[in-house]
FITOR-141081 format. One record per residue: z, y, x of N, C-alpha, C, O in turn. Coordinates in steps of 0.05 Angstrom, whole numbers, plus 5000, padded with zeros to 4 digits. Layout:
BEGIN
ZYXZYXZYXZYX;...
end
This chain:
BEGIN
512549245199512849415175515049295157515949075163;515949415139518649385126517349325096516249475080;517849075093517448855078516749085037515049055020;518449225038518649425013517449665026518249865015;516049725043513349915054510449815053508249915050;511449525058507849345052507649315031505349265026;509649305001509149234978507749444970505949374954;507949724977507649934970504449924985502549914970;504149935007501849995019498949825007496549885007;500549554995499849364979497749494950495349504944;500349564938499149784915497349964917495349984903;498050134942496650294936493550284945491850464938;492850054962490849944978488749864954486249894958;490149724922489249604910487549894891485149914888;489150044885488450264877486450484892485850704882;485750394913483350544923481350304926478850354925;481950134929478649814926478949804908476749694903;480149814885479449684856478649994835477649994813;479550224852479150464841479750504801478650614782;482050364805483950294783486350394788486950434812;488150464766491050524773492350284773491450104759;494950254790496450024787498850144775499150384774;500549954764503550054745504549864748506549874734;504449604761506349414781504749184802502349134803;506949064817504948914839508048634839510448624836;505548474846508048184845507648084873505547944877;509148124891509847974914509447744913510647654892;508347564925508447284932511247214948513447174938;510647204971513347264986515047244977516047014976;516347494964518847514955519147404923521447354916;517647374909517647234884518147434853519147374831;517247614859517747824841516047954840514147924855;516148194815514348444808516348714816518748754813;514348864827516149094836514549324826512249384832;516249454808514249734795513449974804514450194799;511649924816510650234838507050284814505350124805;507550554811504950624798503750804833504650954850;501250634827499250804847497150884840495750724827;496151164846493651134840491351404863492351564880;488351384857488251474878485851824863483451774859;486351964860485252194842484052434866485752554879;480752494872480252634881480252544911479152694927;481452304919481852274955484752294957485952264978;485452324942488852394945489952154931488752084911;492052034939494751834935496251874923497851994938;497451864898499051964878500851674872499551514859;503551614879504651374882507851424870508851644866;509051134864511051314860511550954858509950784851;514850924869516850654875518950674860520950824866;518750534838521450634814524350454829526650504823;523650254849525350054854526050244880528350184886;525250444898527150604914527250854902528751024910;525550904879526651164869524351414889525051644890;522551364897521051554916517951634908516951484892;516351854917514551904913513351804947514951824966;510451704950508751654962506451794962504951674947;505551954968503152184958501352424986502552545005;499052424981497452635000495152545005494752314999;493152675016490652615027490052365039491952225047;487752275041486652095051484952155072482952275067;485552085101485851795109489851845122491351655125;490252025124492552085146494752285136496552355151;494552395108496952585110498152435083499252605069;498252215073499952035065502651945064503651735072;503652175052507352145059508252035048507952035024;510251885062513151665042515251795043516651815063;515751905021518752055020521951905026524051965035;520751675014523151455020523251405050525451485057;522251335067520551285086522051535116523351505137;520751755103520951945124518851965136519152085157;516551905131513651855151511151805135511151785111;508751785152506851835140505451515143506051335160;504151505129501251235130498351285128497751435108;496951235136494851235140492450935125492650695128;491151055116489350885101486750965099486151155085;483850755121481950845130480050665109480450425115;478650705092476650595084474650595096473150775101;474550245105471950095120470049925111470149715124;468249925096466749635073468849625060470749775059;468549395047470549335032473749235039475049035033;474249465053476649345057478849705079478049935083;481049605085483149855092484349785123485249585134;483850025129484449885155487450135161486350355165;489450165162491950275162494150245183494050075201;496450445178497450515203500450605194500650845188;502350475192504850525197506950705205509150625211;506150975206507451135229510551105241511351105264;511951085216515250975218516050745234518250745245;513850475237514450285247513250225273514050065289;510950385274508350435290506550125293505650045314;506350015269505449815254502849855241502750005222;500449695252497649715243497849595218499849475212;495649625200495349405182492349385173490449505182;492449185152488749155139489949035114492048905113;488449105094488249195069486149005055484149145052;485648705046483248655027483748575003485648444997;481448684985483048564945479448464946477248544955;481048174925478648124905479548114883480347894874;479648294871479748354839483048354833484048554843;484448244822487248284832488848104851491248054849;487048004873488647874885488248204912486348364914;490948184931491048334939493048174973495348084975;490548204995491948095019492948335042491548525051;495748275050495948525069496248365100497448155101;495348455119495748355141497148495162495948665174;499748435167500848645180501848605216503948515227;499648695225500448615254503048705271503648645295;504348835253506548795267508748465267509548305284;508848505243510048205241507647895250508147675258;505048035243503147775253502847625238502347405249;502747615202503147505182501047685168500247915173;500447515149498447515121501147565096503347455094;500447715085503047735065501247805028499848005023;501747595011499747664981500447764967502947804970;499547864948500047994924499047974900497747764898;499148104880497148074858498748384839501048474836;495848444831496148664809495448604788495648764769;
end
């Protein structure tokens, strides 16, 4: 997955387990805050990446579009935690937050990647 697609999937992951809106997320990784508001209203994904300029938005679990992107994501709520799907990269992922800490695991690359909201 493409490093500025997990920040996002990041967010928005945090915004359906914490069932809070987010209005930025700080990469570990890369060392920064990147301002994506996510949030999750009704089952639906309402997102938006001020740093590509794109809307992220649709139903839950699978009609989840990245406009920036060109493609869809998928996000399955399992216990406490997301179990997700890449379509652009064809890249799994998993999704866990405790409170604002926020871990993405992305098996495409095979890496743990953190966050915090």
């Amino acid at each position: 997955m493409k490093p500025e697609t997990r920040t996002v999937v990041a967010a928005i992951g945090a915004a359906i387990l914490n069932q809070q809106k987010v209005t930025s997320i700080y990469s570990h990784s890369e060392r920064g805050y990147v301002s994506i508001d996510a949030e999750l209203i009704d089952n639906r994904v309402k997102a938006y990446d001020h740093s590509r300029g794109c809307f992220i938005e649709g139903d839950l679990p699978s009609s989840v579009y990245h406009y920036g992107d060109g493609s869809y994501l998928e996000f399955k709520l399992i216990d406490q935690k997301i179990d997700g799907y890449d379509y652009e990269t064809g890249s799994f992922f998993e999704i866990k937050v405790q409170g604002k800490n926020v871990e993405v695991y992305d098996f495409g690359d095979g890496g743990y990647h953190s966050y915090s909201v």
